[in-house]
C-alpha positions as a printed Julia matrix, in Angstrom:
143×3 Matrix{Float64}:
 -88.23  -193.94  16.22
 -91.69  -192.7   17.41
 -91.93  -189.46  18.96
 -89.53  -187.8   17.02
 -88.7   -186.34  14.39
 -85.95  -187.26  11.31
 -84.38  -184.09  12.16
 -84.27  -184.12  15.29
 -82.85  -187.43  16.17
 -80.36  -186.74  13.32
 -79.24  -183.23  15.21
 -79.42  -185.33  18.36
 -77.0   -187.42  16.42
 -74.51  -184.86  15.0
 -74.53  -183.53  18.54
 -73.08  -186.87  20.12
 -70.76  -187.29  17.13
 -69.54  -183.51  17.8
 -68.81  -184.38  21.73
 -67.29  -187.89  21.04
 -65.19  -187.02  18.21
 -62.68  -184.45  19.22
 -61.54  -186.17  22.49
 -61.08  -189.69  20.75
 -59.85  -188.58  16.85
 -57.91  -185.43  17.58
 -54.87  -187.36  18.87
 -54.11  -184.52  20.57
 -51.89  -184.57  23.8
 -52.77  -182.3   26.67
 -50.82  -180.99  29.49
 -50.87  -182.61  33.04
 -52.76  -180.57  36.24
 -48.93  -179.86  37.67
 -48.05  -178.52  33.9
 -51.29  -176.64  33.62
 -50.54  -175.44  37.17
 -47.25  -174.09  35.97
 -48.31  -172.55  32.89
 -50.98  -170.68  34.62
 -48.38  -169.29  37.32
 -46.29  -168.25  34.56
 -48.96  -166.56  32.19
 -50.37  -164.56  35.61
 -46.61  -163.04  35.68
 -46.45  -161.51  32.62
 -46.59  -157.53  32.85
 -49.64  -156.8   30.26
 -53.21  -158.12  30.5
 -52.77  -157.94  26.51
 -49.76  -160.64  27.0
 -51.65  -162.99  29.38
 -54.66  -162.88  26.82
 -52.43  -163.73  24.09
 -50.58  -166.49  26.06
 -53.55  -167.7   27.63
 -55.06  -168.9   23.78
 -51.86  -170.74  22.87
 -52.28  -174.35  22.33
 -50.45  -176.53  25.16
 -47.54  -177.25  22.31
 -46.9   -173.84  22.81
 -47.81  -172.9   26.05
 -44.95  -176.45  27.08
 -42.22  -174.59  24.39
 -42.7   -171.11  25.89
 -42.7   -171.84  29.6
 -41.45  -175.07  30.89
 -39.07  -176.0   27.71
 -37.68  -173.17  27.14
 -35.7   -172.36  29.91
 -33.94  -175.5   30.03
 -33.2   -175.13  26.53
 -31.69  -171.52  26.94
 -29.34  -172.92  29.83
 -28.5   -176.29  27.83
 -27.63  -173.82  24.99
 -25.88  -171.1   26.06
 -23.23  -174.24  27.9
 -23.02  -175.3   23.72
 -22.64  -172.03  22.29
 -21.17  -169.09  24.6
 -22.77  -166.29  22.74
 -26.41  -167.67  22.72
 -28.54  -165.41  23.93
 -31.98  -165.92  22.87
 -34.1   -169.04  21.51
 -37.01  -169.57  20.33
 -39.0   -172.91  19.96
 -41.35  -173.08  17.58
 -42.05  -170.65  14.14
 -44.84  -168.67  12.93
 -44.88  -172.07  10.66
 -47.37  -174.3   11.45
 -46.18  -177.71  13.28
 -42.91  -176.54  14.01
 -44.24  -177.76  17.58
 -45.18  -181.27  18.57
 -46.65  -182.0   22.23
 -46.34  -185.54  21.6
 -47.9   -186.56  24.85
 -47.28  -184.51  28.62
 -43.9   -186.44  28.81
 -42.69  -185.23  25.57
 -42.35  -182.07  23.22
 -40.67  -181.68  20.54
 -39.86  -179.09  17.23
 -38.1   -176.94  15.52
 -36.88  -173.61  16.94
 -33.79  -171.06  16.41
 -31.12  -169.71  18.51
 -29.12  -166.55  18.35
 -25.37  -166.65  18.69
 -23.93  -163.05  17.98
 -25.67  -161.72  14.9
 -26.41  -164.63  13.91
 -29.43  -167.45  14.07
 -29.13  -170.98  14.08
 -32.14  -173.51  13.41
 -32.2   -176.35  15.01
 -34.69  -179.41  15.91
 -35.49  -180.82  19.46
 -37.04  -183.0   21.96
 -37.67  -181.64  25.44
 -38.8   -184.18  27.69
 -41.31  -183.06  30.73
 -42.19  -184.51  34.41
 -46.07  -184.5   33.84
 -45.96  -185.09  37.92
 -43.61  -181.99  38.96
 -44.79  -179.75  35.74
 -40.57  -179.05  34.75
 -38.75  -180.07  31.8
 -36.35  -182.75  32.58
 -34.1   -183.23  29.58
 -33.59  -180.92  26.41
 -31.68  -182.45  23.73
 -31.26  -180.53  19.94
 -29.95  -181.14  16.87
 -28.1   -177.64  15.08
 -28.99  -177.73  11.44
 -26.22  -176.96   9.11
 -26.44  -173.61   6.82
């Protein structure tokens, strides 16, 4: 290649590969413009700029469990078990969350019933169009 050099076509090279590679070997699913939309409303309510922060550098797996999965799954739970009162989808544990593509997200997450916490796996499926969860259907785990 005349007029340049080994190194520099090579970085020009690595620089392609490093733009080209994440987008088409990640296999990573990202959230729709109405889910982003959402997401974005929901992270601006939250009472601390610390808490928006935080929120705002989950990855979409989360940012799906946290605020348009998990409401559905509170209400679909608490009709299940009457004493359910909080949930959680997802663990400190990484990929206890799956955002399989903007229709579909699913996990592992818990559920308190009285003193008590139940694990339990799931599949939350999601209106990439309207941004809401559609369907939440889990699996308790015995023990």
């Amino acid at each position: 290649m005349k007029g340049c050099s080994r190194l520099s076509c090579l970085g020009g090279f690595a620089a392609l590969c490093l733009t080209v590679l994440p987008a088409t070997t990640s296999g990573a699913a990202h959230l729709s413009s109405a889910q982003v939309a959402v997401v974005a409303r929901d992270i601006a309510k939250l009472k601390y700029p610390q808490e928006r922060s935080v929120a705002s550098h989950w990855t979409d797996a989360k940012k799906a469990a946290e605020f348009i999965c998990r409401p559905l799954a509170t209400s679909v739970l608490k009709r299940h078990l009457k004493e359910a009162d909080r949930v959680f989808l997802g663990t400190g544990e990484p990929h206890t969350l799956r955002l399989e593509s903007n229709n579909r997200l699913s996990g592992r997450g818990q559920v308190r019933v009285g003193y008590n916490w139940q694990t339990f796996t799931f599949s939350c499926a999601l209106n990439p169009r309207t941004g809401k969860a559609v369907s939440f259907k889990t699996t308790l785990r015995a023990g």
